[in-house]
N, CA and C atoms as a LAMMPS dump frame, in Angstrom:
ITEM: TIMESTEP
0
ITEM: NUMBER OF ATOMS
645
ITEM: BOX BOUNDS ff ff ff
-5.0000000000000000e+02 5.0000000000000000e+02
-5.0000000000000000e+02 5.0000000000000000e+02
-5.0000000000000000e+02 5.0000000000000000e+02
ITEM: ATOMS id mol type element x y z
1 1 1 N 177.627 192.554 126.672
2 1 2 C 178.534 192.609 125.529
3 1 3 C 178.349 193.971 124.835
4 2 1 N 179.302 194.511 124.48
5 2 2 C 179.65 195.685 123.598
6 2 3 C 179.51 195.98 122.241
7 3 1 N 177.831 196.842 121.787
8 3 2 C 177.8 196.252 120.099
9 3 3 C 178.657 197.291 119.498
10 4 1 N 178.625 198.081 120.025
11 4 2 C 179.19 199.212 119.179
12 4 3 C 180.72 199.659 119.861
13 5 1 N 181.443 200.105 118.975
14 5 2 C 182.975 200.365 119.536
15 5 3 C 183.2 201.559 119.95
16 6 1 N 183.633 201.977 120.833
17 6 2 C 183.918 203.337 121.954
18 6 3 C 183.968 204.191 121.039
19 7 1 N 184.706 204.407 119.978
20 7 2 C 184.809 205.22 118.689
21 7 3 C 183.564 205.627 118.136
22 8 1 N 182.209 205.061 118.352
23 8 2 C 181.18 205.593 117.823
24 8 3 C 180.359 207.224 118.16
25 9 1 N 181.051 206.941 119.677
26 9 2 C 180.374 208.049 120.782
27 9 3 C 180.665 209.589 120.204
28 10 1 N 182.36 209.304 119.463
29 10 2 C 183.081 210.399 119.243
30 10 3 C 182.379 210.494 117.985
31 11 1 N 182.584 209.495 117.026
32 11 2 C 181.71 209.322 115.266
33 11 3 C 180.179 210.785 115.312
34 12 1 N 179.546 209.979 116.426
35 12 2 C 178.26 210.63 116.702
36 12 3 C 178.467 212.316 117.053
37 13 1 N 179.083 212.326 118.308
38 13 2 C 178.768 213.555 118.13
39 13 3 C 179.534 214.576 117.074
40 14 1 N 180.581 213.537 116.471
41 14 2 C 181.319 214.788 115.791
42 14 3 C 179.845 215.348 114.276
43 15 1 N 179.381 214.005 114.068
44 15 2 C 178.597 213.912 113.239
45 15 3 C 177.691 214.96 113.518
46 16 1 N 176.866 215.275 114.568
47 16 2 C 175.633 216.046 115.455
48 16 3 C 176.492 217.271 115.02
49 17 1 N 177.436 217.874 115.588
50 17 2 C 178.196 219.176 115.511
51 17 3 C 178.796 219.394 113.981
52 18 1 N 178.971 218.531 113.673
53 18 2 C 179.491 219.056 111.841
54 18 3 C 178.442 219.458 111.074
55 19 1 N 176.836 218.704 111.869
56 19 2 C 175.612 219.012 111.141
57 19 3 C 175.885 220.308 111.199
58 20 1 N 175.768 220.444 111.878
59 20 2 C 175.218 222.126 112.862
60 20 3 C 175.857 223.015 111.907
61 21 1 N 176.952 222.818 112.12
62 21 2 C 177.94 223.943 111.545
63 21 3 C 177.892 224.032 109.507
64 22 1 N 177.281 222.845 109.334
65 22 2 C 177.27 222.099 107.744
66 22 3 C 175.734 223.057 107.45
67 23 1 N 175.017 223.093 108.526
68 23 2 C 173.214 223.97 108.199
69 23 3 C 173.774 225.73 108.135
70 24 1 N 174.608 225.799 109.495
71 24 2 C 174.925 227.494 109.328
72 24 3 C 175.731 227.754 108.346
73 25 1 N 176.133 226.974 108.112
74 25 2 C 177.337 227.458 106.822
75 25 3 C 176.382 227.748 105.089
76 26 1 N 175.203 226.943 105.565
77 26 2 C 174.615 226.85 104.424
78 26 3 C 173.576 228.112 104.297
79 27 1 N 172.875 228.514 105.489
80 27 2 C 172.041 229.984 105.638
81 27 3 C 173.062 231.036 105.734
82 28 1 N 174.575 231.166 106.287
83 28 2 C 175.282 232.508 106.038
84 28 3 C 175.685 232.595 104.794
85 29 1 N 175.528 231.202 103.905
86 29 2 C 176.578 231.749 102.071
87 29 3 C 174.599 232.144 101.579
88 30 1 N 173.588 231.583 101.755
89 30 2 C 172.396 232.122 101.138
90 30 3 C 172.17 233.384 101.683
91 31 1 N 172.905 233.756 102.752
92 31 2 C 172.714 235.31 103.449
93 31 3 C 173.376 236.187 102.179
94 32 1 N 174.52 235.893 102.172
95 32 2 C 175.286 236.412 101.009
96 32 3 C 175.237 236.215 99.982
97 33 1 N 174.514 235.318 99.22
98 33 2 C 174.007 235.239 97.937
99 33 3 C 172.689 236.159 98.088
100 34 1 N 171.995 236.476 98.992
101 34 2 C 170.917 237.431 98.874
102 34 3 C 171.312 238.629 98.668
103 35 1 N 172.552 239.518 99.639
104 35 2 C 173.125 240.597 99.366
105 35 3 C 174.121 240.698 98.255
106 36 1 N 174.165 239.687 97.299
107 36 2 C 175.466 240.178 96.382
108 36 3 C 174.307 240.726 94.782
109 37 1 N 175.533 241.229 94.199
110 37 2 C 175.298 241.621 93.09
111 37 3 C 174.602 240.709 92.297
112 38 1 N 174.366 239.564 92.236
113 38 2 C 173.27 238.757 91.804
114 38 3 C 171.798 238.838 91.654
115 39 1 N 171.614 239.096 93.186
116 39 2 C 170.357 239.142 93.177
117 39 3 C 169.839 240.579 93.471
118 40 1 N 170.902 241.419 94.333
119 40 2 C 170.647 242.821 93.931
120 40 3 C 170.585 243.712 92.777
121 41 1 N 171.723 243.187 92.379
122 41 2 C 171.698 243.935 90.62
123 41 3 C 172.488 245.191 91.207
124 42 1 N 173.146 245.346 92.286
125 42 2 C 173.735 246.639 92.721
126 42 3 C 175.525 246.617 91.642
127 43 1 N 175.569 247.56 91.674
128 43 2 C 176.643 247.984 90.925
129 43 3 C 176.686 247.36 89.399
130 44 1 N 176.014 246.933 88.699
131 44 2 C 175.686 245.936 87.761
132 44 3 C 175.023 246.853 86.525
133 45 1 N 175.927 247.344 85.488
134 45 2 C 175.511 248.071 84.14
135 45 3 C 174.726 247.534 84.029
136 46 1 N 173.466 247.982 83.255
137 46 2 C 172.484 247.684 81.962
138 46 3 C 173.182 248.598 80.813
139 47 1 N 173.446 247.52 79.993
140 47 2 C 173.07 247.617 78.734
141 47 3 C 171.822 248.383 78.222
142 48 1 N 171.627 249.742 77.61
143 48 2 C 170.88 250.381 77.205
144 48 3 C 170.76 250.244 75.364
145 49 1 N 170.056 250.489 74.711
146 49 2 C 169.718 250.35 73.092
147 49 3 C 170.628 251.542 72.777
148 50 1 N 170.996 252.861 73.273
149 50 2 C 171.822 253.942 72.926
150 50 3 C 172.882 253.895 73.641
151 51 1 N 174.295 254.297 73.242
152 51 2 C 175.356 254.739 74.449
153 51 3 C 174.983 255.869 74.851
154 52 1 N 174.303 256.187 76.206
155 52 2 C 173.862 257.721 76.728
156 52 3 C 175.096 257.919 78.17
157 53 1 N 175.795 258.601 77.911
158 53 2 C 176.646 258.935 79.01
159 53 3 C 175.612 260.036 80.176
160 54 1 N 175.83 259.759 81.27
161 54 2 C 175.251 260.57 82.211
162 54 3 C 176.555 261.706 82.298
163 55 1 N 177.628 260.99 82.513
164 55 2 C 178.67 261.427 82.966
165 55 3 C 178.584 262.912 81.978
166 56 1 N 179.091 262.776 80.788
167 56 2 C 178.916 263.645 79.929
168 56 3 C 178.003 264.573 79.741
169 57 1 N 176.817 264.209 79.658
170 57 2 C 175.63 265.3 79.35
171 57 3 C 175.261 265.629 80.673
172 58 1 N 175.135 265.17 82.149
173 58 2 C 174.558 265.615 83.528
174 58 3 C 175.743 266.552 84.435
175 59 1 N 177.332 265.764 84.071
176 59 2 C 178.202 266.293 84.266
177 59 3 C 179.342 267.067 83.713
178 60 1 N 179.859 266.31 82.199
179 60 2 C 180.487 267.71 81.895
180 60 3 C 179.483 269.047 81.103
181 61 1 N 178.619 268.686 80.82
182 61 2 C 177.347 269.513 80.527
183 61 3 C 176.794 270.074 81.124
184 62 1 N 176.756 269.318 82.409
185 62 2 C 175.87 270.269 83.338
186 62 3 C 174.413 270.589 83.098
187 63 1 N 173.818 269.521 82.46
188 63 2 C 172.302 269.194 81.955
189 63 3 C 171.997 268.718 83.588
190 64 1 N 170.766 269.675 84.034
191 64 2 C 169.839 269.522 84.59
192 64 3 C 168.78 267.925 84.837
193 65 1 N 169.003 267.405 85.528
194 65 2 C 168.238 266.283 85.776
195 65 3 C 166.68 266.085 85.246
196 66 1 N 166.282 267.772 85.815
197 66 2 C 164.586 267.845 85.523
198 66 3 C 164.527 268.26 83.656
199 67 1 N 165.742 267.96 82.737
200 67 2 C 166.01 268.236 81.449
201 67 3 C 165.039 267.377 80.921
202 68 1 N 165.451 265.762 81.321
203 68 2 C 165.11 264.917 80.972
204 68 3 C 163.969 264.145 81.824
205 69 1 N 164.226 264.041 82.932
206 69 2 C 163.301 263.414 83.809
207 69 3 C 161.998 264.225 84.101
208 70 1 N 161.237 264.513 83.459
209 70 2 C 160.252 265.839 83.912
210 70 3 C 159.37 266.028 84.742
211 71 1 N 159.129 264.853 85.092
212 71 2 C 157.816 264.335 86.253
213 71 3 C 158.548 264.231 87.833
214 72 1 N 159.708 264.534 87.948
215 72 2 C 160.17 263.979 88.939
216 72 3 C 159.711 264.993 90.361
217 73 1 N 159.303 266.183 90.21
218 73 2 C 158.861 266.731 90.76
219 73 3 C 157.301 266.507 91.498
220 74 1 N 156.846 265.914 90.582
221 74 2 C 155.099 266.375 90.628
222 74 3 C 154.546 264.813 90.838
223 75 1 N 154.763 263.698 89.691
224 75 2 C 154.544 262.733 90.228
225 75 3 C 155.205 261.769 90.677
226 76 1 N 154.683 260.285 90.566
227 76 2 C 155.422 259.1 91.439
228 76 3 C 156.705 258.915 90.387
229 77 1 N 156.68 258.752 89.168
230 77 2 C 157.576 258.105 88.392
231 77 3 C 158.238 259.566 87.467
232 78 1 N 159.717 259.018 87.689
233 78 2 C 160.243 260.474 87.333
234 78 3 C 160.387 260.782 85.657
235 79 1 N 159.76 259.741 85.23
236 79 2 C 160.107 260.127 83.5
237 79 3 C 161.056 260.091 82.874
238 80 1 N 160.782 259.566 81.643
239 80 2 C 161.793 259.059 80.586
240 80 3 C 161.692 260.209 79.544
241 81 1 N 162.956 260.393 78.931
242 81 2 C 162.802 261.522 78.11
243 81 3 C 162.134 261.416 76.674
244 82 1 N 161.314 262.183 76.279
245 82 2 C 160.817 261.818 74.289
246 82 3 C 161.62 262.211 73.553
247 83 1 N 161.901 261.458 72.49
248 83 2 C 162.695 261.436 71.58
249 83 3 C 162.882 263.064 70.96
250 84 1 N 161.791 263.519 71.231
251 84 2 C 162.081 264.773 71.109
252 84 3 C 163.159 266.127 71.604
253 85 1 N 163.109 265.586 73.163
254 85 2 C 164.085 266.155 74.196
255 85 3 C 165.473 265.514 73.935
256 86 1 N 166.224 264.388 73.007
257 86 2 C 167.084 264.383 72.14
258 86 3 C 167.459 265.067 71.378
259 87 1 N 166.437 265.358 70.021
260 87 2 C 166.534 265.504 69.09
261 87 3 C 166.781 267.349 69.098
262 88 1 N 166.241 267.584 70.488
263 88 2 C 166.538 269.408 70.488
264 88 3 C 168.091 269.328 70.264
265 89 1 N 169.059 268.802 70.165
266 89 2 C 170.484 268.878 70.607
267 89 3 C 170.751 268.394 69.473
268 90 1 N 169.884 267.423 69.305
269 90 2 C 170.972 266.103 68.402
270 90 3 C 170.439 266.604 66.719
271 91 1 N 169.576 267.09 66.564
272 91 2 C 169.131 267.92 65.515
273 91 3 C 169.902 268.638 64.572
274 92 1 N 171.093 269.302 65.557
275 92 2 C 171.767 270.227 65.275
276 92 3 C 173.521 269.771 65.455
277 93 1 N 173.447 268.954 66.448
278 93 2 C 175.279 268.091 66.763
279 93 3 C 174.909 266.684 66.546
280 94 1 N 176.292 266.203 66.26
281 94 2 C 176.424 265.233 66.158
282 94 3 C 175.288 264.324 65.114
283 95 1 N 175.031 264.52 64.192
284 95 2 C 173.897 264.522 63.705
285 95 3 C 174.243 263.557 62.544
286 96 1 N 175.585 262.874 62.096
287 96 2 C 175.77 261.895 61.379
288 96 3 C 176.277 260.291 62.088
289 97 1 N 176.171 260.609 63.789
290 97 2 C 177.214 259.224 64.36
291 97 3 C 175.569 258.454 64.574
292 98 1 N 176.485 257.645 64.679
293 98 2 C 176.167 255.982 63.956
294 98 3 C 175.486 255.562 65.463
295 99 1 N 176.128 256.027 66.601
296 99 2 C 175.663 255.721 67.682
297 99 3 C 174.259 256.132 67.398
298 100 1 N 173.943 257.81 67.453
299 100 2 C 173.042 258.024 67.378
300 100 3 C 171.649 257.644 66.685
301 101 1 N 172.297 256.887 65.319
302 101 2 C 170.775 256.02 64.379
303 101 3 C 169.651 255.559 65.071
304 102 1 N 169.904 254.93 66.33
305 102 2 C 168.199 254.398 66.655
306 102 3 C 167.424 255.898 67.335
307 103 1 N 168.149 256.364 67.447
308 103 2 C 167.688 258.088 67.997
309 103 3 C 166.562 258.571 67.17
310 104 1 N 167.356 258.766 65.624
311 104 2 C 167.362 259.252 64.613
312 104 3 C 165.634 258.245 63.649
313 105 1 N 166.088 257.313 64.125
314 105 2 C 164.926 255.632 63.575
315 105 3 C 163.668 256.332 64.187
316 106 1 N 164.028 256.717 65.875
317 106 2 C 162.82 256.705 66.644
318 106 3 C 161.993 258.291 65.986
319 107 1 N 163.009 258.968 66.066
320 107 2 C 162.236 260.407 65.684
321 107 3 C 161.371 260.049 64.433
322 108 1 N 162.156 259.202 62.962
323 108 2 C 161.653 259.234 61.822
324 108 3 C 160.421 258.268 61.621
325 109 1 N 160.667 257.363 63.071
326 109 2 C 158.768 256.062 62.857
327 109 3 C 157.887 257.096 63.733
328 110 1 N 158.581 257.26 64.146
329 110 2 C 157.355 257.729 65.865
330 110 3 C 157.151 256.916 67.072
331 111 1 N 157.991 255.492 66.753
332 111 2 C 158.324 254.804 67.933
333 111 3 C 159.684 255.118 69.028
334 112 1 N 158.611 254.432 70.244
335 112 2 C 159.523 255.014 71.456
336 112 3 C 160.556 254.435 71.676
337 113 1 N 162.018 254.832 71.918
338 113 2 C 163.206 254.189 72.764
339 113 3 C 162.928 253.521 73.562
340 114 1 N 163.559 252.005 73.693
341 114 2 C 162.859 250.879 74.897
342 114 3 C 164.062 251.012 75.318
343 115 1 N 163.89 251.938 76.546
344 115 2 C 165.388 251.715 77.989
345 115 3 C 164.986 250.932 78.532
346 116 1 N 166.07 250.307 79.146
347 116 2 C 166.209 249.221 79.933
348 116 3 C 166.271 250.17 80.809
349 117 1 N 165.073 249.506 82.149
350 117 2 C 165.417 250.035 83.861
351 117 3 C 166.544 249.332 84.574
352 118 1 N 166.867 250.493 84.834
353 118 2 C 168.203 250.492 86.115
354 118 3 C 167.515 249.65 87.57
355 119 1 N 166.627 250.584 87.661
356 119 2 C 165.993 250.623 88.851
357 119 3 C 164.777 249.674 89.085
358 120 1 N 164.451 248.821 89.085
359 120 2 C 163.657 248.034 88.934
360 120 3 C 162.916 247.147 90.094
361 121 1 N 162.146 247.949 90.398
362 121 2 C 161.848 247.544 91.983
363 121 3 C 160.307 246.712 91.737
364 122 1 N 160.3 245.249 92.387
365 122 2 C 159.117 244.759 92.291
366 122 3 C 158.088 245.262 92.679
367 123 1 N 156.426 244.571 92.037
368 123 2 C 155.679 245.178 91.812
369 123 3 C 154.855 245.362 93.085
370 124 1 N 155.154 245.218 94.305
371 124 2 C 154.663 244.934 95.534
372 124 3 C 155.386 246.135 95.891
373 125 1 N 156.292 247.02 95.498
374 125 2 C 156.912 247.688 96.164
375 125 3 C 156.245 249.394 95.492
376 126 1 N 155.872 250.28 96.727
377 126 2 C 155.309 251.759 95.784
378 126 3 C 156.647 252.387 96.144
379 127 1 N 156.646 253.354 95.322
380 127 2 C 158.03 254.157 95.523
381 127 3 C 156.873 255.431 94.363
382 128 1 N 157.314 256.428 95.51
383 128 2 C 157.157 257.73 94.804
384 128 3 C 158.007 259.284 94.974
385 129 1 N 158.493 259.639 93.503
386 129 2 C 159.656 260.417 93.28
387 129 3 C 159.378 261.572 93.721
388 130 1 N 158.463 262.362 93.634
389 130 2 C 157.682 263.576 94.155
390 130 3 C 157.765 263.91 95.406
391 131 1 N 157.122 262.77 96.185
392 131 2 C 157.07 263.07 97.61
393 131 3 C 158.677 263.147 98.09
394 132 1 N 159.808 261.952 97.52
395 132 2 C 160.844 262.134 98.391
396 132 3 C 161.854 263.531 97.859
397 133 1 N 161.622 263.79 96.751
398 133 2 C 162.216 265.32 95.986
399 133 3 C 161.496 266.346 96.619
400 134 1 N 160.613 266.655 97.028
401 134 2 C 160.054 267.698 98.199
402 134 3 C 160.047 267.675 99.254
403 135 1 N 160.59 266.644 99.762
404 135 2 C 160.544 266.298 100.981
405 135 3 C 162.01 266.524 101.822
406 136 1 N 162.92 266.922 100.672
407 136 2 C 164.495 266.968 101.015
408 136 3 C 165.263 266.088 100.657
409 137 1 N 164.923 265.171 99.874
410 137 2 C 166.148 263.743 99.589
411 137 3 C 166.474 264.083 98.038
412 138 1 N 167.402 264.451 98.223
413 138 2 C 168.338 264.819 97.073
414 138 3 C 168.458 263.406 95.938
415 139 1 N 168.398 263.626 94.762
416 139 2 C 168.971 262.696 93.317
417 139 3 C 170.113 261.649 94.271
418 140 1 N 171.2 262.111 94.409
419 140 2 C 171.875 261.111 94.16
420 140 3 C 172.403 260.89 95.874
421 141 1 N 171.538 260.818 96.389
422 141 2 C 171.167 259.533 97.751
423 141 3 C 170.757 258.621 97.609
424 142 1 N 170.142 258.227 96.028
425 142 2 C 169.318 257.403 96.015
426 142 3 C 170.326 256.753 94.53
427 143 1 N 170.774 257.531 93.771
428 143 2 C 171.237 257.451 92.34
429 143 3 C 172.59 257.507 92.298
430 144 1 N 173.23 257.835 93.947
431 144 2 C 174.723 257.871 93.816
432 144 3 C 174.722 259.397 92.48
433 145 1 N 176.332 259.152 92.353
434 145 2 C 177.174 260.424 91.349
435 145 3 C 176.913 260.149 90.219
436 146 1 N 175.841 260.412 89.985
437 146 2 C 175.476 259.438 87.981
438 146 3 C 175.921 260.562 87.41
439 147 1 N 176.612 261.91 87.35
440 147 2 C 177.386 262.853 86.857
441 147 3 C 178.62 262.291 86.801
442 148 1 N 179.132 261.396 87.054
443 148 2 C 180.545 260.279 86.873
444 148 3 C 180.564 259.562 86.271
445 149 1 N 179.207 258.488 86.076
446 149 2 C 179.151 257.514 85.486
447 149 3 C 178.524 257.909 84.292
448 150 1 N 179.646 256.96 83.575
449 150 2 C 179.427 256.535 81.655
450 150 3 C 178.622 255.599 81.792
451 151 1 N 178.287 254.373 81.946
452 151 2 C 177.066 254.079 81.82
453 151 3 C 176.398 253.526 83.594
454 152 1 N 175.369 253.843 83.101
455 152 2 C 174.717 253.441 84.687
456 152 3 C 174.345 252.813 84.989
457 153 1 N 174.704 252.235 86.468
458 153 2 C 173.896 251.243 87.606
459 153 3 C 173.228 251.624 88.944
460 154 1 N 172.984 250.423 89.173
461 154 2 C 171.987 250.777 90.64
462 154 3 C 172.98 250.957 91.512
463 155 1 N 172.958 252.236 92.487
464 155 2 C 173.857 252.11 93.147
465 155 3 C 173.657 251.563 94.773
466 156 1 N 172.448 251.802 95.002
467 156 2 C 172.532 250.937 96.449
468 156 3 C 171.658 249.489 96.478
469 157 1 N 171.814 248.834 97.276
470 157 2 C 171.124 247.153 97.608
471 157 3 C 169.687 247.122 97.385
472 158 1 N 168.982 248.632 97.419
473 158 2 C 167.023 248.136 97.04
474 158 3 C 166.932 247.395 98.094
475 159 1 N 167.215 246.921 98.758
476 159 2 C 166.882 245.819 100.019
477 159 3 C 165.837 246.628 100.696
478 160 1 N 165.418 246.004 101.632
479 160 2 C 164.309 246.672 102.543
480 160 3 C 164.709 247.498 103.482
481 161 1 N 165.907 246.901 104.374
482 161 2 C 166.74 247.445 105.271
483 161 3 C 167.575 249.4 104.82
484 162 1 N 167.953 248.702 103.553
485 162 2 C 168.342 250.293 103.058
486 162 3 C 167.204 251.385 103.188
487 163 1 N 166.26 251.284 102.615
488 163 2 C 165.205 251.78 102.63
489 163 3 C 164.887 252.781 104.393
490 164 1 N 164.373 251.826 105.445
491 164 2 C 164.622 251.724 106.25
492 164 3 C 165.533 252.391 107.189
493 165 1 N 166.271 252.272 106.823
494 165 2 C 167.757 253.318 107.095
495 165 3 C 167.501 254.56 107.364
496 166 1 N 166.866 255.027 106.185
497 166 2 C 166.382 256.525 105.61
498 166 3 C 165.124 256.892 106.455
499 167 1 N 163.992 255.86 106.297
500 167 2 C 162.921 255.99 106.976
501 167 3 C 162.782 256.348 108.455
502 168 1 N 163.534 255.124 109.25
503 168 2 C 163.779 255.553 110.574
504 168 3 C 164.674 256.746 110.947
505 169 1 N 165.371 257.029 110.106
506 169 2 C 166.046 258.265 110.674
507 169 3 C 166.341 259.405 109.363
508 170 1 N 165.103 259.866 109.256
509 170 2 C 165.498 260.83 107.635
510 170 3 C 166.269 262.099 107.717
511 171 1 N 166.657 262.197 109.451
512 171 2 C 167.23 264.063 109.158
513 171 3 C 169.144 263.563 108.745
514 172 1 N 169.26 262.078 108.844
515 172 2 C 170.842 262.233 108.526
516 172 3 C 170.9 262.095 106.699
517 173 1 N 169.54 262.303 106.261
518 173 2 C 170.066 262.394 104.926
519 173 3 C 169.146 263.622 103.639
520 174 1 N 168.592 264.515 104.72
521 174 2 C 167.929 265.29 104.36
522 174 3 C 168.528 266.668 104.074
523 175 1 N 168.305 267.653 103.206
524 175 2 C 168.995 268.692 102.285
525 175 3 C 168.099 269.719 101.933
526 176 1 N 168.365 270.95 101.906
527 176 2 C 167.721 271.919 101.583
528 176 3 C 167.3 271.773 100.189
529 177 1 N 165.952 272.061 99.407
530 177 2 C 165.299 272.068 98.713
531 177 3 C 166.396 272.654 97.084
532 178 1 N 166.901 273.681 97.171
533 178 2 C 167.891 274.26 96.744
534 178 3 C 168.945 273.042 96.173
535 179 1 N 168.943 272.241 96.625
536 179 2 C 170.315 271.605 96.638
537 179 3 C 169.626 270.055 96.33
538 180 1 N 168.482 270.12 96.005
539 180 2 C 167.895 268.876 95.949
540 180 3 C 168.855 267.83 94.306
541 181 1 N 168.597 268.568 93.229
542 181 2 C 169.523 268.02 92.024
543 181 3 C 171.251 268.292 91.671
544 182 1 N 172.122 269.107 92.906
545 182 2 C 172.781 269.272 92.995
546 182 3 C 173.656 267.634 93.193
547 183 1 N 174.802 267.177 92.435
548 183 2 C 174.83 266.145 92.019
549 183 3 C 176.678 266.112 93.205
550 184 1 N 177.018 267.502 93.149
551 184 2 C 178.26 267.334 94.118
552 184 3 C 177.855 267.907 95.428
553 185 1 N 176.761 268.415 96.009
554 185 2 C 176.165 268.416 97.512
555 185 3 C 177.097 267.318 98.552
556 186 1 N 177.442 268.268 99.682
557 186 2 C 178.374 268.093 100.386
558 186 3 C 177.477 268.429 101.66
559 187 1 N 177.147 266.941 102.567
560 187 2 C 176.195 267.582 104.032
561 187 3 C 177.066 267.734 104.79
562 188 1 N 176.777 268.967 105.712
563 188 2 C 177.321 269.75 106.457
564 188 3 C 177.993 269.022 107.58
565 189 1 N 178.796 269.411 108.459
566 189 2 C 179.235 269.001 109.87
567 189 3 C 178.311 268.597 110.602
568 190 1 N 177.046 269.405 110.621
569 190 2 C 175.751 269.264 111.439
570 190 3 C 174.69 269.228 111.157
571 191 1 N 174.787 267.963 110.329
572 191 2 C 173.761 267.638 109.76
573 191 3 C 172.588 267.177 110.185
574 192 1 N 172.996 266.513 111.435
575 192 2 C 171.531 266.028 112.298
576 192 3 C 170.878 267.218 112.721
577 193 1 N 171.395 268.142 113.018
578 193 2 C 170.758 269.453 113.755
579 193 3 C 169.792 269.63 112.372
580 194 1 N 170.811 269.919 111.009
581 194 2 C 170.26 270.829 109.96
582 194 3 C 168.867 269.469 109.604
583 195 1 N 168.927 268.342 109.429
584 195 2 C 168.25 267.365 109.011
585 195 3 C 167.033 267.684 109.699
586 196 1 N 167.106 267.967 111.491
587 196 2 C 165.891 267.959 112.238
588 196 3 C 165.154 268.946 112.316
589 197 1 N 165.858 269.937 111.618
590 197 2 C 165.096 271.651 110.976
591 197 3 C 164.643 271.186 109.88
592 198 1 N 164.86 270.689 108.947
593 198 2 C 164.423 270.925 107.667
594 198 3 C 163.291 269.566 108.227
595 199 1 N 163.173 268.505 109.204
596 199 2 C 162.186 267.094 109.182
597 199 3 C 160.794 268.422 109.633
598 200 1 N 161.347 269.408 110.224
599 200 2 C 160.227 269.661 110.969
600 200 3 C 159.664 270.959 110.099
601 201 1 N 160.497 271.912 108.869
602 201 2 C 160.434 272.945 108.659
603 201 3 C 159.194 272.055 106.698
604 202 1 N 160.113 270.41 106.513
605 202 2 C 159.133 269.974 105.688
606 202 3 C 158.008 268.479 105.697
607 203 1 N 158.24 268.753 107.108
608 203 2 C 156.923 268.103 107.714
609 203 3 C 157.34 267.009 107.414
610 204 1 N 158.258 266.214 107.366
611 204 2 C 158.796 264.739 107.72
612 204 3 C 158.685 263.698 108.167
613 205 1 N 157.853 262.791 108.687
614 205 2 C 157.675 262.038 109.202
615 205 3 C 158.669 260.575 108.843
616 206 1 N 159.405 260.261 110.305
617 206 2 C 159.941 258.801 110.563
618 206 3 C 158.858 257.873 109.728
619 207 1 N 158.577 257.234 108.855
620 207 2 C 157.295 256.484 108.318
621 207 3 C 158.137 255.013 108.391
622 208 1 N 157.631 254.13 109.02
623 208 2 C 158.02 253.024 108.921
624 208 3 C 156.768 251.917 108.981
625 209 1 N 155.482 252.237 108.849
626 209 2 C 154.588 251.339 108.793
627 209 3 C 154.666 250.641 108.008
628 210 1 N 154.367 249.265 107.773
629 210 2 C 153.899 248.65 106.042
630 210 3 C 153.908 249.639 105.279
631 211 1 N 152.449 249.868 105.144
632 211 2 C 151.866 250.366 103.875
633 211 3 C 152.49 251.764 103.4
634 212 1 N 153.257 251.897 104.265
635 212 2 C 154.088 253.395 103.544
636 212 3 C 154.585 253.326 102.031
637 213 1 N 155.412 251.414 102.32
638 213 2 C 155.636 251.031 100.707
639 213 3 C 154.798 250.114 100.149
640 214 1 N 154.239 249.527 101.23
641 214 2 C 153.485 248.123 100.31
642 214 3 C 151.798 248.704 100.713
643 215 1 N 151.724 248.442 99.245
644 215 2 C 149.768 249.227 99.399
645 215 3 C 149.162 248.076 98.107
């Protein structure tokens, strides 16, 4: 006798195969909830305590990166500017807007401006500004056109893979020293050629071990 009705066979496997497809459907949208702006924070303003245009002071100004950032040369972390390196400018312009008051607060307590990081890479992760600014990797490979942007975001994924990218193959994004804070730098036709002169002319190494970032 027949307990179950012919219809089950089909029930079952449609059941077995809808799993399937019901589990992948569920690891490719967490694939993409890992890469979106959520959890990257890519393209995603911060809100800063001042309106500081990059656009304006890096680009129609034409303020120097190493103006403000001063360490970016020498050590790991490229530096935040002192209220002081404001106040050379703001001393003298603009010296009644309203924007400017916590500027103005900070110079008159002696307390520091709390920026919010853009860049905010966990604490497992080393990143140092020095080595990749001497090394040929230009500002805004890493910072995008922040001479455009009014207020700023992260511009690439921080993911590991990005990273990576660069690591395994650094001559397609490597630049003469000269041209390192140059914010409209344009790489050449032949760039792998020029990349594999400059990997070898500034001692470059492919680094992809662990501990290159995680120490």
């Amino acid at each position: 006798m027949q307990v179950f009705h012919r219809s089950t066979n089909v029930l079952s496997r449609f059941t077995i195969f809808g799993g399937l497809f019901v589990v992948a459907g569920l690891v490719y949208g967490l694939v993409l909830v890992n890469r979106s702006p959520y959890v990257t924070h890519q393209g995603v303003a911060k809100e800063q305590p001042i309106q500081f245009s990059h656009k304006h002071h890096a680009g129609e100004l034409g303020i120097d990166c190493r103006y403000c950032h001063t360490t970016v040369e020498n050590l790991a972390y490229a530096g935040m500017p002192a209220t002081k390196t404001c106040m050379n400018c703001h001393s003298q312009i603009w010296t009644d807007s309203k924007f400017l008051e916590p500027v103005r607060d900070s110079w008159r307590t002696d307390r520091s401006i709390e920026w919010v990081k853009v860049y905010d890479l966990p604490q497992y992760v080393y990143f140092n500004h020095s080595i990749h600014v001497n090394k040929g990797v230009g500002c805004a490979t890493c910072h995008g056109r922040v001479d455009l942007m009014n207020v700023l975001w992260q511009e690439p994924t921080l993911q590991m893979e990005w990273c990576l990218d660069c690591h395994r193959q650094p001559e397609k994004y490597l630049r003469p020293r000269q041209f390192i804070f140059s914010m409209d730098y344009q790489p050449p036709a032949d760039q792998i050629a020029l990349g594999n002169q400059l990997k070898e002319e500034y001692d470059v190494e492919a680094r992809v071990q662990c501990s290159a970032c995680h120490r």
